[in-house]
N, C-alpha and C positions, 0 to 999 in steps of 0.2 A: 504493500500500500504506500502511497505514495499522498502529502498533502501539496497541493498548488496553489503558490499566493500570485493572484495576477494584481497591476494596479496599473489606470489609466496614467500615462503623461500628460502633462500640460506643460504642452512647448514656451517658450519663451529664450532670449537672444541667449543665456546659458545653456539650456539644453544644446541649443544650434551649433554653440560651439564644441559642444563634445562630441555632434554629431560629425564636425566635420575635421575634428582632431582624433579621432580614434572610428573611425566607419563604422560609426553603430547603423544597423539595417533597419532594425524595427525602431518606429520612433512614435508609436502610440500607445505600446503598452510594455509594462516592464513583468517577466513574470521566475519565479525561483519556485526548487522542486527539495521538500524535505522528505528523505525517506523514512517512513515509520513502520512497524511489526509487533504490536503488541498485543494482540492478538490471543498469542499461547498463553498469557497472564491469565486465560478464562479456564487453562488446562490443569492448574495447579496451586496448591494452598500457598498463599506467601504473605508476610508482614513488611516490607521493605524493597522497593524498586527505586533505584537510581537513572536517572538519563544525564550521559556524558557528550560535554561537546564544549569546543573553545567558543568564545564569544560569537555572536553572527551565526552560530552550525544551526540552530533550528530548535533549540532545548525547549523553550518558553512555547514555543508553537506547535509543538508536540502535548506539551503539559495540560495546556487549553484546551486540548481534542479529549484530555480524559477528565476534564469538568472546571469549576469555576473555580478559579483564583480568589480567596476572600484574605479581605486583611484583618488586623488586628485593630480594636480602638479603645485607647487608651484612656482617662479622664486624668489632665495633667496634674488637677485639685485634690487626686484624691491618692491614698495609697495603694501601692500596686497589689496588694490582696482584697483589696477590696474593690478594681474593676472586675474580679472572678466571682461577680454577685448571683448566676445561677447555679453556684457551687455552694455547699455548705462548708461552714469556714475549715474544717479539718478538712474538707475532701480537697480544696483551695491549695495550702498548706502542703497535701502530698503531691499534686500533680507539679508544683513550684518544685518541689526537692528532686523528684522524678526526673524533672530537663536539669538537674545538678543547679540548683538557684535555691539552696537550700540555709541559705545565710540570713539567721532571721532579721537582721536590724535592716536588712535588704527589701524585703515584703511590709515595710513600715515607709519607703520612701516612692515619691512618685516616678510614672516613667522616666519623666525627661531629668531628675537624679541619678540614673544608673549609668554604668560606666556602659561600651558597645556591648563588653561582652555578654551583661547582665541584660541587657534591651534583648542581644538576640536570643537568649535564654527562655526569657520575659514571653517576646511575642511566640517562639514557637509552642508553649505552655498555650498560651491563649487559643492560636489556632488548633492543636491537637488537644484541648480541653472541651470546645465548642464545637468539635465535629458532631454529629449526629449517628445515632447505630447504624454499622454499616456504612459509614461513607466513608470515600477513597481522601486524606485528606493532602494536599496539593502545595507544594514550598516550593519557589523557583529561586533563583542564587542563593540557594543552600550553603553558609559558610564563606561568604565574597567580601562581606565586611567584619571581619576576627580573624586574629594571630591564628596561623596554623597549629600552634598546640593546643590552643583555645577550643579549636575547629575538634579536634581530634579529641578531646575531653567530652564536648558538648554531644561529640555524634556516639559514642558509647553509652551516656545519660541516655539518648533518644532513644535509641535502637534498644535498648534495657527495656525501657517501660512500653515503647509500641509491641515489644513480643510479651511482655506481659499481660498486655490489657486487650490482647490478640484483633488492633486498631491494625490498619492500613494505611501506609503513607508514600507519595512517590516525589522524591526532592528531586529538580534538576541542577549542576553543581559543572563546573570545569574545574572542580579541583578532585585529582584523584589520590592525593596522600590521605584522605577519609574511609575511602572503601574498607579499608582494614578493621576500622573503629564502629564506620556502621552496621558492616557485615551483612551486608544487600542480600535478598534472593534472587535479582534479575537484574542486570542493566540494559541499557540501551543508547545505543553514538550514534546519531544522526551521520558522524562521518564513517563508520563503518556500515554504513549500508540499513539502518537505523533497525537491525536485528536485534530480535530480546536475545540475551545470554543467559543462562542459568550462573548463580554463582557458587560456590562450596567455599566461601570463605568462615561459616561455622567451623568445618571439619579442622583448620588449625586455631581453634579457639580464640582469647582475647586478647591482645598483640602484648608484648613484655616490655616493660620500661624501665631505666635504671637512673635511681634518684643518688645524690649524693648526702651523705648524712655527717654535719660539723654539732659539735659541743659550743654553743655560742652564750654569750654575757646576756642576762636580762633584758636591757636594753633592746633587744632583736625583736623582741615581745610588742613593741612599738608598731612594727609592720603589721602587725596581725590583729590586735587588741579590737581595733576598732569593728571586724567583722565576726566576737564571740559573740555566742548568745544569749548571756547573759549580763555578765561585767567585761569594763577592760582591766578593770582592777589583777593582779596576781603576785604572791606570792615571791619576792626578788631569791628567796634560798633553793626554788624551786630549782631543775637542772633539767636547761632546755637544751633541744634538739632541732637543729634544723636541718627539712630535705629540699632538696633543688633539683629542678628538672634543664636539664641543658643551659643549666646555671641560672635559670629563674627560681628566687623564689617561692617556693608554692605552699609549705603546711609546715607548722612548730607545732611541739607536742611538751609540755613543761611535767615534770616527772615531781614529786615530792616526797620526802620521806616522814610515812605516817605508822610508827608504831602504834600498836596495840595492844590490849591485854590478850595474852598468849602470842603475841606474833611481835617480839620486838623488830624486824626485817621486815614490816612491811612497808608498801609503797603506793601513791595514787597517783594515776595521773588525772590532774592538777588542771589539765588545759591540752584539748587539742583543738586548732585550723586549721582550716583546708580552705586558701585563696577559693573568692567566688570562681575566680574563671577553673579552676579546676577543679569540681564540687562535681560528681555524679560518676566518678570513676572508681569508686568505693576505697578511695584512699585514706578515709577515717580508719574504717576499719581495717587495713593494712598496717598502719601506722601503730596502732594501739595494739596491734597482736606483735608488731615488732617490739616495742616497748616491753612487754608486758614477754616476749620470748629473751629480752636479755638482762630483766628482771630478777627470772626464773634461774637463768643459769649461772646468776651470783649471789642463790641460798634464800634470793626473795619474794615475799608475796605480790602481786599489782594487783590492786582495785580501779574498779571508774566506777563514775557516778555522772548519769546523764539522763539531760530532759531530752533529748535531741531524737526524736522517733525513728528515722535512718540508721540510727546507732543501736537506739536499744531495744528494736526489733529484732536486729540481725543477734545480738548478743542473745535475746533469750530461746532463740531458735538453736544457736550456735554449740556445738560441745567443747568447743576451747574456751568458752566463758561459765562460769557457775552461778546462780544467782544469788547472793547472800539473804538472809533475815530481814533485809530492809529494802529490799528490791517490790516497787511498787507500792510502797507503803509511804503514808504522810508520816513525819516524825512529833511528838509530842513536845509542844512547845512551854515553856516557862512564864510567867508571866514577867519577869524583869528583861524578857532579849528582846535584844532592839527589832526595830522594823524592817531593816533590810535582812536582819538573820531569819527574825518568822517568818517574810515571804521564800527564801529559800527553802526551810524547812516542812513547808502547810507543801509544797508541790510536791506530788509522787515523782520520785524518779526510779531510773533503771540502775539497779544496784548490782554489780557481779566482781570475781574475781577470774584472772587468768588462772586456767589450770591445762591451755594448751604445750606444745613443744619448747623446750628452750632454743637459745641462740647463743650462739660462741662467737669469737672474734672481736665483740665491741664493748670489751669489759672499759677500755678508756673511759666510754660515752658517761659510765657513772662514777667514777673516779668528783671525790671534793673538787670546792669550785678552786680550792689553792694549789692542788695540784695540778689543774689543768693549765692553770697561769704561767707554772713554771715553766 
């Protein structure tokens, strides 16, 4: 199949001179042939279809022929959780975390507040929130305005929750360092003859990245602070960690030491981020099972303690997490503690400790803060 765009000319002394600078023949109608096949998409179950093609190939006008383009509308007045007003606020909330926009002092500010990568976070939330059951839902320059890690964060987020929520979505995109992160079942190139492919890029699973991990001063905590979800306040004795991705960067995790009765070697973590633009690649919990695996392999317990749903779902699901006595539970408050401790306290959180695999190699990372100085 083939789509045909014709469109009359209207001559005027520019045309004339092209015509008579380059022999154009026809000189009443201009017409271009996009080649399309998609067809076999009716043969087979699929959550993700990609159309590849460099600018001008035909992408958008392929996209068109499989339904309407609808945008996103934002109210600049209001907070971005709360343009998601045919959602109920928890249901709001997870589709937000779902495209990795799971930053909550983020879903308190308005659109025109966010930074690109948040916006394009933001609007694909909106459009893949607003679909209707059953419909195919339609993105064209897929990733054209965000950093290519950005890109590749974001399309792991999506592609996570469209096969969960087993929605339909066909993005057109000239960027192909994505395909990995999205892990399409079909593409389609207008320049190759605009054939659907099948793709198998499930079968080598979700692509492997290698962060760099420094023992860094309080201080660091600066970058981060502002996108916790509760305080920026913490803890200066804490012993932070930071990872970087191709030397961005991306998520601190501050460790603390909290003895107990029976457990003089235990430990919490204290604080972890994960930069918005990199939120939906499930590097919380990565990070926390690191911590909490090199913890372990120097004689110590690790605790967390989160309101954070993304987190302490996966934990009570999880068998390298245990739940403790207070997991889920409001704590019993005194009547002399202050108001910012009882609102801590009245919130249930997700209470558990690590009793996954140890980790060897990075006894430095918990070494005192005065040895690391030296």
């Amino acid at each position: 199949m083939k789509i045909e765009l014709k469109s009359k000319i209207i001559n005027d002394k520019y045309t004339d001179y092209v015509y008579e600078s380059f022999d154009i023949q026809n000189r009443e109608e201009t017409s271009v042939s996009i080649p399309m096949s998609l067809g076999e998409a009716k043969t087979f179950d699929w959550n993700i279809g990609v159309i590849l093609g460099s600018s001008g190939s035909g992408k958008t006008t392929i996209l068109k022929k499989c339904g309407e383009l609808k945008q996103s509308k934002f109210d600049y007045n209001k907070p971005l959780i709360s343009n998601f007003n045919w959602l109920e606020p928890k249901e709001a909330t997870l589709v937000l975390t779902s495209m990795g926009l799971s930053s909550v002092p983020t879903w308190l500010r308005p659109f025109n507040a966010l930074s690109n990568g948040e916006q394009y976070r933001a609007t694909l939330a909106y459009l893949v929130a607003s679909a209707k059951d059953g419909e195919v839902i339609l993105i064209d320059e897929y990733t054209s305005v965000v950093d290519r890690d950005v890109a590749k964060a974001m399309s792991f987020a999506l592609q996570k929750y469209i096969r969960r929520e087993n929605k339909r979505i066909i993005l057109a995109s000239c960027h192909y360092d994505i395909l990995e992160w999205l892990i399409p079942d079909w593409t389609c190139s207008p320049q190759k003859g605009g054939v659907l492919e099948r793709c198998d890029y499930r079968r080598h699973g979700r692509p492997k990245i290698e962060l760099q991990i420094s023992r860094v001063e309080s201080e660091t905590w600066n970058l981060f602070k502002k996108h916790h979800y509760l305080t920026e306040e913490v803890n200066k004795s804490c012993k932070f960690l930071l990872f970087e991705w191709q030397n961005k960067p991306i998520a601190i995790i501050a460790i603390i030491n909290q003895p107990r009765k029976g457990c003089p070697n235990g430990f919490a973590i204290s604080r972890i981020v994960v930069m918005p633009d990199f939120q939906g690649m499930g590097l919380g919990v990565k990070l926390s099972e690191f911590a909490g695996g090199i913890i372990r392999n120097e004689g110590g317990l690790c605790f967390i303690k989160t309101v954070n749903p993304a987190l302490g779902v996966y934990f009570n699901k999880s068998n390298k997490w245990r739940p403790t006595v207070n997991n889920g539970k409001k704590r019993t408050i005194k009547e002399d503690t202050d108001k910012k401790a009882s609102n801590r306290l009245e919130r249930a959180s997700y209470c558990h400790e690590y009793i996954g695999e140890s980790i060897s190699g990075y006894e430095e990372l918990l070494l005192p803060i005065k040895e690391m100085r030296k």
